[in-house]
ZAFIVEX-306154 format. One record per atom (N, C-alpha, C, O, CB): residue in one letter; x, y, z. Coordinates in pm, whole numbers, plus 50000, padded with zeros to 5 digits. Glycine has a CB too. Example, Ala and Ser with C-alpha at 12.3 -4.5 7.8 and 13.67 -1.06 7.14 Angstrom:
// residues 2
a, 51319, 49431, 50780
a, 51230, 49550, 50780
a, 51320, 49670, 50780
a, 51424, 49668, 50846
a, 51131, 49553, 50905
s, 51285, 49775, 50708
s, 51367, 49894, 50714
s, 51290, 50003, 50787
s, 51341, 50114, 50804
s, 51408, 49940, 50572
// end
This chain:
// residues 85
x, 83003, 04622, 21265
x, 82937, 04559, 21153
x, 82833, 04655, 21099
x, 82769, 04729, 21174
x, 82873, 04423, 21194
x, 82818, 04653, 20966
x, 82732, 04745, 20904
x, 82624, 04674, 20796
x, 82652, 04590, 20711
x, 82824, 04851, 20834
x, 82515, 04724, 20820
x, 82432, 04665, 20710
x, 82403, 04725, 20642
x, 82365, 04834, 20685
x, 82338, 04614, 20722
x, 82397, 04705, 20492
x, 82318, 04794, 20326
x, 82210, 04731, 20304
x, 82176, 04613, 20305
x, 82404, 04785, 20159
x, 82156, 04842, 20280
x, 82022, 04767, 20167
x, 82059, 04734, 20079
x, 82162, 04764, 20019
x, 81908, 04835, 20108
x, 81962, 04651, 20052
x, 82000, 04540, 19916
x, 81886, 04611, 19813
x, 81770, 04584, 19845
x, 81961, 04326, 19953
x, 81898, 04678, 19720
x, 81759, 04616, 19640
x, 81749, 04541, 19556
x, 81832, 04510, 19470
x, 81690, 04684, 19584
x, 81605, 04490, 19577
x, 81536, 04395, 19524
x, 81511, 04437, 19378
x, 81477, 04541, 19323
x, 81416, 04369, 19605
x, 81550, 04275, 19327
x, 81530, 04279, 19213
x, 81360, 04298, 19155
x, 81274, 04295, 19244
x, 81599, 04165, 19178
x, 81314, 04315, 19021
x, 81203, 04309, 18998
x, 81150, 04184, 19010
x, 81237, 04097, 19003
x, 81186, 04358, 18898
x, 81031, 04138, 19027
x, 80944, 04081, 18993
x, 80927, 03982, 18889
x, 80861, 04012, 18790
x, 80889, 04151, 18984
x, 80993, 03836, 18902
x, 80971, 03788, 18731
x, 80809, 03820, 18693
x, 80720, 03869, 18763
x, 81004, 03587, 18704
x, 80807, 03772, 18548
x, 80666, 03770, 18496
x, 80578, 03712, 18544
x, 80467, 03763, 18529
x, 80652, 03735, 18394
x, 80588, 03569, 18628
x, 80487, 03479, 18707
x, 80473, 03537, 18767
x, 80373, 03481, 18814
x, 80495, 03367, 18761
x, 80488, 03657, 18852
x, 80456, 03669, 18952
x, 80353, 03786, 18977
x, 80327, 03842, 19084
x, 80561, 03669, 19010
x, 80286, 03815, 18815
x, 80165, 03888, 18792
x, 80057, 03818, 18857
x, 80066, 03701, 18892
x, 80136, 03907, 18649
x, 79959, 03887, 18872
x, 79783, 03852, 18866
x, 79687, 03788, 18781
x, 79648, 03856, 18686
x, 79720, 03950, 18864
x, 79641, 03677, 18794
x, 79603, 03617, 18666
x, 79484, 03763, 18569
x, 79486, 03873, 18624
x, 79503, 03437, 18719
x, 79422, 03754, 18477
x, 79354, 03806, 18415
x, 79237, 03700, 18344
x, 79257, 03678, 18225
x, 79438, 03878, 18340
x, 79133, 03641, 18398
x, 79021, 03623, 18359
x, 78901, 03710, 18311
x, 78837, 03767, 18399
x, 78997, 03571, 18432
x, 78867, 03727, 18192
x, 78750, 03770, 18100
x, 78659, 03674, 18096
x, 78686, 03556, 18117
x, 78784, 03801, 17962
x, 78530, 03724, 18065
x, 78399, 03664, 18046
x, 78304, 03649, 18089
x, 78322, 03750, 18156
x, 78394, 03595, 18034
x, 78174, 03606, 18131
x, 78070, 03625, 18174
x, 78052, 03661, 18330
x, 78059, 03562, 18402
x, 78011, 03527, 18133
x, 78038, 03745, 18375
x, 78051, 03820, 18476
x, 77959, 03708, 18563
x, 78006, 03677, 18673
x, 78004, 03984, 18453
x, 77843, 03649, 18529
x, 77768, 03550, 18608
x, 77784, 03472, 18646
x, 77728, 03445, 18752
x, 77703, 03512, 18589
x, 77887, 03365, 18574
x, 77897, 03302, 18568
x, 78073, 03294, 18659
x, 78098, 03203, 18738
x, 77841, 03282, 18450
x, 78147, 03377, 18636
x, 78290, 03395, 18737
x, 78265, 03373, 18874
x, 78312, 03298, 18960
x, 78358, 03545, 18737
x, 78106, 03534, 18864
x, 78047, 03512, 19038
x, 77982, 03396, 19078
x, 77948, 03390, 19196
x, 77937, 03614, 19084
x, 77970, 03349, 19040
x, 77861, 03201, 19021
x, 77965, 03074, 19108
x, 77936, 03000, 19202
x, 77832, 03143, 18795
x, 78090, 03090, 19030
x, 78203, 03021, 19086
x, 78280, 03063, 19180
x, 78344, 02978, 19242
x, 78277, 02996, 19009
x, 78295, 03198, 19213
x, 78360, 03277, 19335
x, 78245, 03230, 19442
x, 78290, 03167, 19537
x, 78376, 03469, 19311
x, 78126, 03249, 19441
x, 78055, 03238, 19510
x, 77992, 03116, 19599
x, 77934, 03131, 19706
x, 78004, 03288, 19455
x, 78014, 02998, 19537
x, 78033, 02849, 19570
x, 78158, 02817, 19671
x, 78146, 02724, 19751
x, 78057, 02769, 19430
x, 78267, 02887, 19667
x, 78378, 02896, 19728
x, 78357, 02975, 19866
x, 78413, 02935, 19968
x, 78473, 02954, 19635
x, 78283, 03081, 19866
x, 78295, 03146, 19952
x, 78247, 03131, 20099
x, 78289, 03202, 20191
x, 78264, 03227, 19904
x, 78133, 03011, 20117
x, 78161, 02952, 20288
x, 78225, 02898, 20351
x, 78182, 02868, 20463
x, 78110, 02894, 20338
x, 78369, 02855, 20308
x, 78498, 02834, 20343
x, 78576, 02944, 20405
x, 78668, 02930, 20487
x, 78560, 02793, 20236
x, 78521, 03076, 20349
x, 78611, 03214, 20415
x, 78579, 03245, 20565
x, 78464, 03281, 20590
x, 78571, 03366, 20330
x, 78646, 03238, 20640
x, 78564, 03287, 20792
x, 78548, 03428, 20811
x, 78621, 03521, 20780
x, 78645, 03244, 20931
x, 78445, 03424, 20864
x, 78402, 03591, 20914
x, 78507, 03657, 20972
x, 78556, 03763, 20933
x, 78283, 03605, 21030
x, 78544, 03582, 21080
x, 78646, 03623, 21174
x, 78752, 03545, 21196
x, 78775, 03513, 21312
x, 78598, 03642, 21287
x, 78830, 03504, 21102
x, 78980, 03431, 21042
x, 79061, 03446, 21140
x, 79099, 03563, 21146
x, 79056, 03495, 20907
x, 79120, 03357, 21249
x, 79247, 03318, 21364
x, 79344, 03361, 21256
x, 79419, 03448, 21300
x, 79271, 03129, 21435
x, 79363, 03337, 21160
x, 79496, 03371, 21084
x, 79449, 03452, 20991
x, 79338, 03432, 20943
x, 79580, 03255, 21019
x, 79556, 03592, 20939
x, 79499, 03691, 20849
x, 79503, 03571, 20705
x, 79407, 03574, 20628
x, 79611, 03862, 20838
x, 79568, 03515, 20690
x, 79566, 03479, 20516
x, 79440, 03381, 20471
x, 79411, 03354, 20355
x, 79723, 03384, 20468
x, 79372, 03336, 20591
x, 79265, 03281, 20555
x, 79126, 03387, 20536
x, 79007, 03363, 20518
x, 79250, 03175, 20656
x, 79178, 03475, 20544
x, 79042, 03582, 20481
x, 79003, 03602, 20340
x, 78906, 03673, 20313
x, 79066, 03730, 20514
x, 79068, 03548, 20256
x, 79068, 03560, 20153
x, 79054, 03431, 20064
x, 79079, 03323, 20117
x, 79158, 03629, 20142
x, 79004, 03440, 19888
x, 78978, 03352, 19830
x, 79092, 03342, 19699
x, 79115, 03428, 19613
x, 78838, 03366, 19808
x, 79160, 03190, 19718
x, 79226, 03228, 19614
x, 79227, 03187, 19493
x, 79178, 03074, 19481
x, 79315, 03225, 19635
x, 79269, 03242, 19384
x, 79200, 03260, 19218
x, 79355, 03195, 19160
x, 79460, 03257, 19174
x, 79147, 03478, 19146
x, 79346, 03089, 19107
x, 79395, 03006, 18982
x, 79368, 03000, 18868
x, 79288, 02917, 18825
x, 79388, 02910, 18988
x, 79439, 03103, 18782
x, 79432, 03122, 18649
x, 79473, 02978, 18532
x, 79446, 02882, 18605
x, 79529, 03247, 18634
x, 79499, 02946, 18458
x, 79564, 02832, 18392
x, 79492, 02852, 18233
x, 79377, 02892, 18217
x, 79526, 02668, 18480
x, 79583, 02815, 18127
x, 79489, 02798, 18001
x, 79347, 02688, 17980
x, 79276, 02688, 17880
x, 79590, 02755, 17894
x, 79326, 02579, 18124
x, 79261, 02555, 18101
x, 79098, 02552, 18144
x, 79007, 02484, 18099
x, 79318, 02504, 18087
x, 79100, 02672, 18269
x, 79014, 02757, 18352
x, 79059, 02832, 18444
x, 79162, 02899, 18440
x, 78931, 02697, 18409
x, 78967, 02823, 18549
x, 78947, 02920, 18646
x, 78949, 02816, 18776
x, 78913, 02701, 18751
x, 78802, 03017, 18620
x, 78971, 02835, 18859
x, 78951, 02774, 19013
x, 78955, 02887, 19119
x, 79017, 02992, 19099
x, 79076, 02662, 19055
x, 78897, 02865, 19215
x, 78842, 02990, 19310
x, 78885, 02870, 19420
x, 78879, 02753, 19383
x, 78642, 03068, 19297
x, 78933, 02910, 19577
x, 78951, 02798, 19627
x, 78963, 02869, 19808
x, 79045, 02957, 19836
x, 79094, 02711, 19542
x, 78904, 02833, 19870
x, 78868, 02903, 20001
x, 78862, 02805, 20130
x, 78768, 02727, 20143
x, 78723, 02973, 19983
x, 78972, 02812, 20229
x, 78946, 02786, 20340
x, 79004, 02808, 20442
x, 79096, 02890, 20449
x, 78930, 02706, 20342
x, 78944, 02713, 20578
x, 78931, 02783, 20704
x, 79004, 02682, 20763
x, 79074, 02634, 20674
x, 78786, 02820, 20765
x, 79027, 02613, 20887
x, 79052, 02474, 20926
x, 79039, 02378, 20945
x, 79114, 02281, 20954
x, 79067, 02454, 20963
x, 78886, 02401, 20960
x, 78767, 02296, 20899
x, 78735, 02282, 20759
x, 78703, 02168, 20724
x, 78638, 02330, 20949
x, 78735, 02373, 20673
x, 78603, 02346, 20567
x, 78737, 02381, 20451
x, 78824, 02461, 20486
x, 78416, 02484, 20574
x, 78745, 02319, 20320
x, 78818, 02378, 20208
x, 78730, 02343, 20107
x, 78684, 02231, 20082
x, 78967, 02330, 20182
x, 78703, 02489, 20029
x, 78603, 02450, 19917
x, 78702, 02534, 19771
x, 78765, 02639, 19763
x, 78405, 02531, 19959
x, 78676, 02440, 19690
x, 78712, 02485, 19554
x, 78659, 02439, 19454
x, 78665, 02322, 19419
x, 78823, 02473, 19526
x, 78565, 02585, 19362
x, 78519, 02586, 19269
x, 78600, 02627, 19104
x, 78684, 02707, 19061
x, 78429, 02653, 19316
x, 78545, 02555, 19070
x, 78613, 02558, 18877
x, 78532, 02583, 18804
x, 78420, 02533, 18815
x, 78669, 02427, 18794
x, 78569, 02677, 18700
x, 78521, 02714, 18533
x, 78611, 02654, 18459
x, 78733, 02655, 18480
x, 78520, 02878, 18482
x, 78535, 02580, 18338
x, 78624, 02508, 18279
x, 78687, 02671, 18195
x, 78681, 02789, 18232
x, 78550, 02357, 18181
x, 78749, 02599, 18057
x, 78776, 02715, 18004
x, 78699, 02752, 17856
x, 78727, 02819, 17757
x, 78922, 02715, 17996
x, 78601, 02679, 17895
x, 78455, 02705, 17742
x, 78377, 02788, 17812
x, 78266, 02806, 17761
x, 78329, 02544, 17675
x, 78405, 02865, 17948
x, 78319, 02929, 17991
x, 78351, 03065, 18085
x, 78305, 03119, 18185
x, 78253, 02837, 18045
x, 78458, 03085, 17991
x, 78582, 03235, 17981
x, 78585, 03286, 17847
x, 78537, 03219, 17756
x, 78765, 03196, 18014
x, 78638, 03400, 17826
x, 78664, 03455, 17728
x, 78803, 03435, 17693
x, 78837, 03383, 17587
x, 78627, 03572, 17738
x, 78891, 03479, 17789
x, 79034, 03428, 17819
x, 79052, 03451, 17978
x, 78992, 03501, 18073
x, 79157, 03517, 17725
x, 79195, 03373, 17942
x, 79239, 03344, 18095
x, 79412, 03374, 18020
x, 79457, 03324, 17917
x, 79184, 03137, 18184
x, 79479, 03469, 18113
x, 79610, 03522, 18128
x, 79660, 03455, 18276
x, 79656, 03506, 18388
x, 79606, 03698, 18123
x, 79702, 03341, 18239
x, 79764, 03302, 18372
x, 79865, 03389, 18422
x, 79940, 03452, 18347
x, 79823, 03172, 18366
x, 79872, 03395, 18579
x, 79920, 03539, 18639
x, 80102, 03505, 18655
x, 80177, 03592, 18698
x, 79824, 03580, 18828
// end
């Protein structure tokens, strides 16, 4: 029996990075409300991180651990734009 590589197709378009613009204070402001949900020292790698929900109608930042889930929102009067990813 023999195996080939397959390659992989590209990437549809969803499967970009969102792109939020606008007040830099106010993004961190909302990343930052989210962020005592992240553990220092995360049992699982994917909980190290915070994750970012683009949409036309804000922003959501959303962080947790196994205890704690926190998620913060910008509406979208308080972006410049939002490129959902």
């Amino acid at each position: 029996m023999s195996i080939a590589a397959v390659e992989q197709p590209p990437a549809p378009a969803t499967d970009r990075a969102p792109v939020v613009t606008g007040n830099l204070r106010e993004v961190m402001a909302a990343l930052r409300r989210a962020l005592p949900a992240v553990p220092s020292r995360p049992p699982v790698p994917v909980l190290a991180g915070t994750l970012l929900d683009a949409t036309p109608e804000g922003v959501s930042f959303a962080a947790f651990d196994y205890e704690l889930g926190i998620t913060s929102q910008l509406a979208r009067d308080h972006v410049t734009d939002v490129t959902p990813g």
